[in-house]
N, C-alpha and C positions, 0 to 999 in steps of 0.2 A: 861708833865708839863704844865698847866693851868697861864700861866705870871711865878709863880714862888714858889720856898718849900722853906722849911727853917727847919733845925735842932738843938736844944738846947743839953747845955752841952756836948761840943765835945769834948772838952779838958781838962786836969790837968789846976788846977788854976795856979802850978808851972808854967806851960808852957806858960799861957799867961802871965805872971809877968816878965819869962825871955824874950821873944819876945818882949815886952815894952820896958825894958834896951836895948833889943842888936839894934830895932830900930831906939833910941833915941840917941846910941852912934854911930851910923853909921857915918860915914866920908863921905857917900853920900845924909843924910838924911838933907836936907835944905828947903829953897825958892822952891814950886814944878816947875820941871820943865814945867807938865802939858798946855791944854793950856787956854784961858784965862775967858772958863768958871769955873776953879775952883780958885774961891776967896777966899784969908787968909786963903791958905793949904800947907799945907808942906809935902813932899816925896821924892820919886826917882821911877826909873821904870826899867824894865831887862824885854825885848825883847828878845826871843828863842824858839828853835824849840823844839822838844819831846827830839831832838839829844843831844841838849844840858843842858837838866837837870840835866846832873852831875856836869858838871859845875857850876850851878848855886847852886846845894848843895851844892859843895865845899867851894865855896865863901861863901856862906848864908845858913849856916847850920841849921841857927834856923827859917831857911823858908820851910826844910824839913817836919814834923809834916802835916803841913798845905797846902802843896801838893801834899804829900800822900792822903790826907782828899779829896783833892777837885778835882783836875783834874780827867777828863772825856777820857776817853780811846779811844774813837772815832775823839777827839780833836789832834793834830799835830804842832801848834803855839799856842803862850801865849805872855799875855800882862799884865806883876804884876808890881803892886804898893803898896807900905805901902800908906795910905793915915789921914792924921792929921786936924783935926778940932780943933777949937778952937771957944772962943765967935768972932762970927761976923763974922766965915768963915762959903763960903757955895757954892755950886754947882748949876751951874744952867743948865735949861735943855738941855742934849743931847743925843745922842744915839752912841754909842762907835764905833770907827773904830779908833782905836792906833798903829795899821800896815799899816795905811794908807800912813804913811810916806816912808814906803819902797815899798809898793804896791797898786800903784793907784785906781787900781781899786777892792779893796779888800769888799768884803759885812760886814756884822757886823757880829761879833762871835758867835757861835754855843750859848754861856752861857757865863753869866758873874757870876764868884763865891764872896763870899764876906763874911769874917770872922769880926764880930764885939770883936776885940782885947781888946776894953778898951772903955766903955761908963759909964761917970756918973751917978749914981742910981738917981741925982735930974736933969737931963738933962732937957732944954727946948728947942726947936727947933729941929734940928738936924735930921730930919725923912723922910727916902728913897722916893721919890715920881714916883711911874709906869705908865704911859701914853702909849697908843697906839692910833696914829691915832688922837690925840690930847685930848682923851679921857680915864681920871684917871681912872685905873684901881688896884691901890692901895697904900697906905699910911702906910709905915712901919715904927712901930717906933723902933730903934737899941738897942738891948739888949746885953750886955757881953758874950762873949763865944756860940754866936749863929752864924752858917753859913748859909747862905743864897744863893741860886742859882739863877738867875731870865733871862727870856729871852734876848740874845743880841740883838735882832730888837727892844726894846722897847725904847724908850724916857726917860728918868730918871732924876730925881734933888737930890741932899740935899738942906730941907730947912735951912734958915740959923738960925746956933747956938746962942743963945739968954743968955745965963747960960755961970758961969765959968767952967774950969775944961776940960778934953782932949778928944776927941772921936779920937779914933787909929782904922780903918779898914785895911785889905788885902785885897785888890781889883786884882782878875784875871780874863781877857779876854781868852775865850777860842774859838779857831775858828778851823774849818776844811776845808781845804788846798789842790786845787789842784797840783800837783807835778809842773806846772806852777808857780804857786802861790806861793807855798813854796821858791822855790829859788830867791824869792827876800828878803825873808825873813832873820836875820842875824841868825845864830847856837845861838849866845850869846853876847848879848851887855846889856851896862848899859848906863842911861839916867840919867843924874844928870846936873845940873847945878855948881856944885863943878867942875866938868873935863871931854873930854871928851875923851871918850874911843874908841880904833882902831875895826872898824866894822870888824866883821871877817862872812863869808858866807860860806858855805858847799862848796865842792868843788866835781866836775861833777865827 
């Protein structure tokens, strides 16, 4: 992969119309908890290992579909969020390290996956921006029902939304993990600013 691919038409429209409801009505879908390079967005995030994807279906079954779809089999830890735009939200540039919290000294993820769940046909703003090395290496603008893979070393933005109306992305960090590394990692936690939830870690 050259920065990054992208695939059109992944899903049932059903599918994404239900994943809008079931994110919208989440009880942990708020204020993001993120940090505070993402401006006027709204989310949550679930931190876990390969171990704990059933879990994490359990709980978020209509996050199934879409990690089936995207996770990378070489990948070992994950770092998903719904992530919500609106006019006047927007991201500014970073390069992802979301396990950092648990693992200091963690590198950036193998891939970051990215399902465009819900973008306006009249959007203005709102377009992924890829940097390496301080130098744009590309401008994507987000289309409905497209997923998207792109390097996790690279620098990234959304610009900011300009237009009314919702942009809903699934954003996953996917990293590979030494057996070090991992065990700082949780099995499975949630990240909300709604509550917080008992860390729970694999046990030796």
């Amino acid at each position: 992969m050259k920065y990054y691919r992208q695939q059109a038409n992944i899903f049932p429209d059903k599918y994404l119309n239900d994943l809008w409801g079931e994110v919208c009505n989440c009880s942990y879908f708020t204020t993001n908890n993120l940090n505070r390079d993402f401006v006027g967005t709204k989310g949550f995030s679930i931190a876990f290992q390969r171990s704990g994807l059933p879990e994490v279906e359990q709980k978020f079954p209509f996050f199934k579909p879409y990690l089936d779809r995207a996770l990378e089999s070489h990948c070992n830890a994950f770092y998903l969020n719904p992530l919500l735009l609106t006019r006047g939200s927007r991201v500014d540039p970073h390069i992802d390290r979301s396990l950092r919290s648990y693992c200091k000294a963690i590198a950036p993820p193998a891939i970051v996956s990215v399902l465009y769940a819900r973008v306006p046909p009249d959007l203005e703003g709102g377009e992924l921006v890829l940097s390496q090395q301080k130098r744009r290496v590309a401008e994507i603008k987000p289309q409905t029902n497209v997923l998207l893979h792109f390097q996790g070393d690279l620098t990234h933005a959304v610009n900011a939304v300009k237009s009314s109306g919702n942009r809903l992305s699934l954003v996953c960090e996917q990293y590979s993990l030494s057996e070090t590394e991992l065990w700082e990692i949780p099995e499975f936690i949630i990240e909300s600013r709604v509550l917080t939830q008992t860390r729970k870690k694999k046990k030796p």
